[in-house]
Backbone as JSON Lines, residues from 0, in Angstrom:
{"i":0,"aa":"X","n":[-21.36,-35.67,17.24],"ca":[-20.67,-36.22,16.1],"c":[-21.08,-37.68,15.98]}
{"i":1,"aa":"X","n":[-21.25,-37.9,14.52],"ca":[-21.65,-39.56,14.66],"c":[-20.95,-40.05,13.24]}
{"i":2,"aa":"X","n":[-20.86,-41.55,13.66],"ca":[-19.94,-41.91,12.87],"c":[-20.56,-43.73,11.99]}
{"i":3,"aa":"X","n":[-19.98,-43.44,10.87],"ca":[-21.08,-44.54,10.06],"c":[-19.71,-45.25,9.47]}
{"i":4,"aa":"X","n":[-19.16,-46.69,9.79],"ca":[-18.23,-47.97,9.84],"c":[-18.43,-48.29,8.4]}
{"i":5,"aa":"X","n":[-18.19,-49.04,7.46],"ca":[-18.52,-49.49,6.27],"c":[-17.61,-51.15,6.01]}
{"i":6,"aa":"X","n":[-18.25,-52.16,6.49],"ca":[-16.9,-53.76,6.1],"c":[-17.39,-54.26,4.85]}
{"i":7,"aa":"X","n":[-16.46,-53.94,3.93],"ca":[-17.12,-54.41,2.34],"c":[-15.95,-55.78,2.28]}
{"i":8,"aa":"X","n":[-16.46,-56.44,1.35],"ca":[-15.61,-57.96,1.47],"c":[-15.52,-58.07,-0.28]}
{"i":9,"aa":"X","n":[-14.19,-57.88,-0.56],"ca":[-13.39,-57.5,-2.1],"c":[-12.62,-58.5,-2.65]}
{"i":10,"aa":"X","n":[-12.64,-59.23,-3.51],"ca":[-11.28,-60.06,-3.79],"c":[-10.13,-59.35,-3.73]}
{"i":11,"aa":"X","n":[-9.56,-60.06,-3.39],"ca":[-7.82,-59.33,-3.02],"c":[-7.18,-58.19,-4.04]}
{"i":12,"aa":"X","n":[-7.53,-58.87,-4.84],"ca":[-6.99,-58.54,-5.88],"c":[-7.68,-56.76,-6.55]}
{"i":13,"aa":"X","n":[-8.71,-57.01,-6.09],"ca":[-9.4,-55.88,-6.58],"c":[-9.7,-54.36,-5.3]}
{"i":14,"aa":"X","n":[-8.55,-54.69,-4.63],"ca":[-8.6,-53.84,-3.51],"c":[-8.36,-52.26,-4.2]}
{"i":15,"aa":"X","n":[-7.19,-52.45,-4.6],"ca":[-6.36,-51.0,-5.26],"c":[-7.34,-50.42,-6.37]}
{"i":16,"aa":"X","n":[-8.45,-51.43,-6.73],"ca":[-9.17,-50.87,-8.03],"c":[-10.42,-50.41,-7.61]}
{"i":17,"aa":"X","n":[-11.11,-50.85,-6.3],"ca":[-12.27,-50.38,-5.59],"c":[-11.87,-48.85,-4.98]}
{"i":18,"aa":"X","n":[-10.35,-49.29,-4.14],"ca":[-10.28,-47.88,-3.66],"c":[-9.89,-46.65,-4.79]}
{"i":19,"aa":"X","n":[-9.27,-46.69,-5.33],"ca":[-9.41,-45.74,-6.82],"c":[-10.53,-44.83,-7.63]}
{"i":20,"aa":"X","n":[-11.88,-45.57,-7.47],"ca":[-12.85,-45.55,-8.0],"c":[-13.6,-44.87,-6.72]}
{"i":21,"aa":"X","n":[-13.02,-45.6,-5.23],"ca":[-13.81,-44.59,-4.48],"c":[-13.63,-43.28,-4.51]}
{"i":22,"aa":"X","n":[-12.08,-43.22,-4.61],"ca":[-11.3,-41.67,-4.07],"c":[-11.92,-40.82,-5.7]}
{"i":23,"aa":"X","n":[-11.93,-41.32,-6.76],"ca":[-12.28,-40.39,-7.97],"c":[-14.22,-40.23,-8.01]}
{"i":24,"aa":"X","n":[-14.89,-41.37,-7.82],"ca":[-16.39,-41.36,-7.49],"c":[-17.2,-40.99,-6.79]}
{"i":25,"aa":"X","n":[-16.69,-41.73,-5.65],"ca":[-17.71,-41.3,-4.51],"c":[-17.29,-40.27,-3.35]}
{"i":26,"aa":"X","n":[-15.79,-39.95,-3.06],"ca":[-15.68,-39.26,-2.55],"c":[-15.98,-37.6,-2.84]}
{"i":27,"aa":"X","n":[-15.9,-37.36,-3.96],"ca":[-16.28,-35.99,-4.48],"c":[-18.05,-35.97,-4.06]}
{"i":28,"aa":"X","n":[-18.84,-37.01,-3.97],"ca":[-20.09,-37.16,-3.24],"c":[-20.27,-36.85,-2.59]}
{"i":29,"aa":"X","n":[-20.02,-37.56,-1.5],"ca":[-20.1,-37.9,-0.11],"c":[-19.67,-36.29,0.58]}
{"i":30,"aa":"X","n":[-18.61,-35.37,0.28],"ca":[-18.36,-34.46,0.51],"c":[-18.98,-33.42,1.05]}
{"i":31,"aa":"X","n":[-19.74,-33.37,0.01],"ca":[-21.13,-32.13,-0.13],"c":[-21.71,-32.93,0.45]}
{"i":32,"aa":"X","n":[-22.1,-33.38,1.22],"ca":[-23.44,-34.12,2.2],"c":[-22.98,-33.12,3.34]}
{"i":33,"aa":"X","n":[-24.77,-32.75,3.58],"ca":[-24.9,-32.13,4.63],"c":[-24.5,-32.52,5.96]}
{"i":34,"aa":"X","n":[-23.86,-31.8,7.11],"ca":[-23.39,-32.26,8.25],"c":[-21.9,-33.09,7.71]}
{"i":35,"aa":"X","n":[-21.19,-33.45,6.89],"ca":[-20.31,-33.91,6.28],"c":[-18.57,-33.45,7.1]}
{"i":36,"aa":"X","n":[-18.2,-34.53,7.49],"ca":[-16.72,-33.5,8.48],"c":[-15.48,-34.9,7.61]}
{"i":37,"aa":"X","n":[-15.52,-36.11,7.53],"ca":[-14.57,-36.79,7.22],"c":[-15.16,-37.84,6.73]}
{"i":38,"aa":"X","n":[-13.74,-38.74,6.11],"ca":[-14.41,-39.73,4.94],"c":[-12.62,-40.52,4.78]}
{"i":39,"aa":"X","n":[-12.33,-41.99,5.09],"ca":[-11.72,-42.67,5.12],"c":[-12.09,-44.1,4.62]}
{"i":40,"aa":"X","n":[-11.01,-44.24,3.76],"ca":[-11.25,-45.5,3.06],"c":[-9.58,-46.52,3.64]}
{"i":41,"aa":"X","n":[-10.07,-47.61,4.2],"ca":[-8.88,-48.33,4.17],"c":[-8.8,-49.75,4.0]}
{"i":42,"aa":"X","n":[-7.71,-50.07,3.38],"ca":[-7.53,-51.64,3.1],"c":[-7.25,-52.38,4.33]}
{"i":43,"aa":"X","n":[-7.98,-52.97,5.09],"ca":[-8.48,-53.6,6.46],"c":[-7.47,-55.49,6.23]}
{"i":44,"aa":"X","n":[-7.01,-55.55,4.96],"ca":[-6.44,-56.95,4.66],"c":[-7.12,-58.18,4.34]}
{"i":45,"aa":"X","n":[-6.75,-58.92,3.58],"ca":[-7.64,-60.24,3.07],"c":[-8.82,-59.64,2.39]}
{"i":46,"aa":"X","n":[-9.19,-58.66,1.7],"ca":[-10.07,-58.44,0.74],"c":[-11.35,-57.32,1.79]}
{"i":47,"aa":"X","n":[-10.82,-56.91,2.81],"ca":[-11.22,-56.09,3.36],"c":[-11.11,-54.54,3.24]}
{"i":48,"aa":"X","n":[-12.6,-53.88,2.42],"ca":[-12.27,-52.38,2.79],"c":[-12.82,-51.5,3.32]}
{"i":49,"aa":"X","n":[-12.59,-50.94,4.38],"ca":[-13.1,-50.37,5.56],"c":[-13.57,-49.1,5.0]}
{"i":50,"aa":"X","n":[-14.48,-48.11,5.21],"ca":[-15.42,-46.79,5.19],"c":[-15.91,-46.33,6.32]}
{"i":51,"aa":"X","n":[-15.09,-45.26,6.69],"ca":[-15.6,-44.55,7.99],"c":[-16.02,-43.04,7.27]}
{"i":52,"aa":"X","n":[-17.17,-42.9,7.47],"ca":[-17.73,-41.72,7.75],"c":[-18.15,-40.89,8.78]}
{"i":53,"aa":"X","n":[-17.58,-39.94,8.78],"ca":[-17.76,-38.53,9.68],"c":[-18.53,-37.74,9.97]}
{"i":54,"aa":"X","n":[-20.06,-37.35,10.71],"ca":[-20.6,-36.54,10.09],"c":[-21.21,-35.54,11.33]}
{"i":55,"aa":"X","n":[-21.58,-34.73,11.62],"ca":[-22.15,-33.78,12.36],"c":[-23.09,-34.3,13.04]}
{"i":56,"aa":"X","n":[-24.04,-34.8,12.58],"ca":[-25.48,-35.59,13.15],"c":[-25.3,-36.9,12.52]}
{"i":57,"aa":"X","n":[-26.77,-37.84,13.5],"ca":[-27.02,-39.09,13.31],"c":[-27.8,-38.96,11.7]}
{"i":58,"aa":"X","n":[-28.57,-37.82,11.23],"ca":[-29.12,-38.33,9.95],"c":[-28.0,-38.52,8.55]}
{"i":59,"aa":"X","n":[-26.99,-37.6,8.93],"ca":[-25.57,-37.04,7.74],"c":[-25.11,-39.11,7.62]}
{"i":60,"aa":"X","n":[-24.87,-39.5,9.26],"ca":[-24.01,-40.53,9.16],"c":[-25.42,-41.64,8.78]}
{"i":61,"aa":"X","n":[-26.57,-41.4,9.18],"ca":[-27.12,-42.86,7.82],"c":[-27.63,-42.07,6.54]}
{"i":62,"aa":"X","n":[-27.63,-40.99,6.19],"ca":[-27.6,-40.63,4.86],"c":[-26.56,-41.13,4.07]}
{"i":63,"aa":"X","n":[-25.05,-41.19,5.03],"ca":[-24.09,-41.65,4.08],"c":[-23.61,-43.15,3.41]}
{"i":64,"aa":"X","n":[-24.73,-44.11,4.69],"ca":[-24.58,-45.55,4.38],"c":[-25.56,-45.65,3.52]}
{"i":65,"aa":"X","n":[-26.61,-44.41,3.45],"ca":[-27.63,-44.79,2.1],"c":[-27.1,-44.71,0.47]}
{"i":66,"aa":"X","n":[-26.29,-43.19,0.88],"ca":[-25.18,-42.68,-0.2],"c":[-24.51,-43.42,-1.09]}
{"i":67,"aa":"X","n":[-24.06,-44.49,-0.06],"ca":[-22.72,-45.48,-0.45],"c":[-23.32,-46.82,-0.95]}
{"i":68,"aa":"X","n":[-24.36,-47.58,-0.26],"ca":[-25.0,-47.94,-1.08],"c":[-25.28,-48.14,-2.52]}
{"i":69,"aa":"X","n":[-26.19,-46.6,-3.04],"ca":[-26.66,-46.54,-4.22],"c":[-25.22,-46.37,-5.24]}
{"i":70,"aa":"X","n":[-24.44,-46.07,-4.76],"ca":[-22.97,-45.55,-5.32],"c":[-22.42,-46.73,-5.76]}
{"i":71,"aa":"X","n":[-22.04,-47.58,-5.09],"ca":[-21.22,-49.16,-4.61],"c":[-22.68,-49.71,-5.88]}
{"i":72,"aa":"X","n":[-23.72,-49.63,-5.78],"ca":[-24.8,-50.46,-6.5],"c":[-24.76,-50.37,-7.49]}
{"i":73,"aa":"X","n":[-24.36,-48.62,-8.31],"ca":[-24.24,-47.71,-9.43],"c":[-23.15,-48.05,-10.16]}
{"i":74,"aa":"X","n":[-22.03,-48.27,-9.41],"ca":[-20.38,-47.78,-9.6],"c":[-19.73,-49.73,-9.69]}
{"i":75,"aa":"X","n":[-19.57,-50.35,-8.46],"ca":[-19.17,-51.53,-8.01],"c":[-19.66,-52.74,-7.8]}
{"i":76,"aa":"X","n":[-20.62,-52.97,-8.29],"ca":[-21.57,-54.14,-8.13],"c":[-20.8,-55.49,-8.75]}
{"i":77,"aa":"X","n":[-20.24,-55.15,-9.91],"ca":[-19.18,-56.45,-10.29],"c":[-18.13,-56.86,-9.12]}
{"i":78,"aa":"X","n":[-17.72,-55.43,-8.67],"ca":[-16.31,-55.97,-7.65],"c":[-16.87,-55.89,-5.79]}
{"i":79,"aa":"X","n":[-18.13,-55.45,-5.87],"ca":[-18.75,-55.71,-4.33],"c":[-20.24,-56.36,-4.63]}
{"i":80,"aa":"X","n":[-20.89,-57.33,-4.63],"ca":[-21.49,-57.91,-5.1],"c":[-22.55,-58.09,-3.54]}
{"i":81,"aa":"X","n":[-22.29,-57.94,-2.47],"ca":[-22.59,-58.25,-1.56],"c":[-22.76,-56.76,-0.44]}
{"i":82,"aa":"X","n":[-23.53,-56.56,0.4],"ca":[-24.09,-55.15,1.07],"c":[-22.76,-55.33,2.19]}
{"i":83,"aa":"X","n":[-22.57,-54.21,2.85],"ca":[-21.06,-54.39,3.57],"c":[-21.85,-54.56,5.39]}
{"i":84,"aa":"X","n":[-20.74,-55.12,5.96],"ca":[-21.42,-54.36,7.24],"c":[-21.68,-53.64,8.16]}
{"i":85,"aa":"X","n":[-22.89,-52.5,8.52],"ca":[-22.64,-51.3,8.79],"c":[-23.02,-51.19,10.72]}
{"i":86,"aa":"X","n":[-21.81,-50.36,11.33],"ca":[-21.83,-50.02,12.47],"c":[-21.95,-48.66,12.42]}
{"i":87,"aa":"X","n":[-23.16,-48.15,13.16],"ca":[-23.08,-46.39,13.18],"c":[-23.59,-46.39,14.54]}
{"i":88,"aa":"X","n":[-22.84,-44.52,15.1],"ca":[-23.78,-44.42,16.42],"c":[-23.09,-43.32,16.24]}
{"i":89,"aa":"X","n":[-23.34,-42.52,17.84],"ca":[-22.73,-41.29,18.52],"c":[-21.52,-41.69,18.91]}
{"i":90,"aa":"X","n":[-20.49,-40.95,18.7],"ca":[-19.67,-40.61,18.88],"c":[-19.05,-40.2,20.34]}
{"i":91,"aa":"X","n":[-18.2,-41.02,21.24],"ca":[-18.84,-40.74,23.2],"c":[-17.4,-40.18,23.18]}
{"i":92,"aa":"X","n":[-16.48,-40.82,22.76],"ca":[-15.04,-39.94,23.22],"c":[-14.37,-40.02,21.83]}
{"i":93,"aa":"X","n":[-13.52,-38.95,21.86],"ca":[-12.83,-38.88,21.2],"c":[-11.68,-37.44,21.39]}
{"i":94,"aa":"X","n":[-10.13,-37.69,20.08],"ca":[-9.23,-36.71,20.39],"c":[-8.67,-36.3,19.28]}
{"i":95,"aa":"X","n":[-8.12,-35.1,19.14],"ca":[-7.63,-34.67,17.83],"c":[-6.34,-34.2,18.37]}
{"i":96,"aa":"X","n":[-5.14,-34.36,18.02],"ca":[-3.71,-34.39,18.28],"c":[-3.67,-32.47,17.1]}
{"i":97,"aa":"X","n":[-4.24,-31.41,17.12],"ca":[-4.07,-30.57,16.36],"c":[-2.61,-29.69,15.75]}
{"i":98,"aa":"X","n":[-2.26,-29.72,16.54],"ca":[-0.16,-29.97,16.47],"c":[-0.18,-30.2,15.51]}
{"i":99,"aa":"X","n":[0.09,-31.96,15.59],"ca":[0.27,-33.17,14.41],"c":[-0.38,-32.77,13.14]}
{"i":100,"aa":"X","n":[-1.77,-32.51,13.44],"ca":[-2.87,-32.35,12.32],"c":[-2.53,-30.95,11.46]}
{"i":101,"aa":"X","n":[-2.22,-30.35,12.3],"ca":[-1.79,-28.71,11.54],"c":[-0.31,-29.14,10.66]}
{"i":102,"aa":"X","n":[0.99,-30.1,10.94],"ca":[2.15,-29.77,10.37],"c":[1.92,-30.5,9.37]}
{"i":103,"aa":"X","n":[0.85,-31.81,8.96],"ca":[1.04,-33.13,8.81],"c":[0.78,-32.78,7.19]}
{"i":104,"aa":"X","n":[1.34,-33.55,6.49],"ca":[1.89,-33.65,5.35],"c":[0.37,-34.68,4.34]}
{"i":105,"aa":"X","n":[0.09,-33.7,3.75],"ca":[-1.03,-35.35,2.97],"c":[-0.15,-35.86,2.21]}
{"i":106,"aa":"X","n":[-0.48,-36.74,1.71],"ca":[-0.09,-37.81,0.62],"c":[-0.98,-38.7,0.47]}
{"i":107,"aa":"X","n":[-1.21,-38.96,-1.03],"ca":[-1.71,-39.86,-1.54],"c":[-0.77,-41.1,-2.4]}
């Protein structure tokens, strides 16, 4: 499993309007990518928004910083003006609480 970080740097103000545009744009994308398992967007604070991608293999997780990229370039270039910064690798430990995950309630 490997996993691709995303630190985009947003005016404050335009946090709620980047993530919006992700969840209706790019996430319906990113989805269908091959090797594809998860996809998290979060407001990190002070104009920070975080992108973790999920993916099966090392090519899924830099396919998806290529993905996001052309997307963010396509889509956000007025409100991200600047390339984010990207941490990817293998994946060495990790845990899934499946309990939790099976009762757990989405919400948006």
């Amino acid at each position: 499993m490997y996993v691709a970080i995303r630190r985009y740097q947003v005016d404050p103000g335009s946090v709620d309007e980047v993530t919006r545009q992700v969840l209706e744009g790019f996430i319906p994308i990113i989805k269908d990518a091959p090797g594809f398992l998860e996809y998290y967007a979060l407001d990190a604070g002070d104009g920070v928004i975080a992108a973790v991608s999920v993916f099966e293999d090392q090519s899924g997780a830099e396919e998806s910083s290529r993905m996001a990229a052309d997307w963010v370039r396509q889509n956000l270039s007025s409100l991200i003006p600047n390339p984010p910064e990207i941490t990817a690798g293998r994946v060495g430990a990790h845990e899934l609480n499946l309990t939790k995950l099976a009762t757990r309630k989405v919400t948006e």
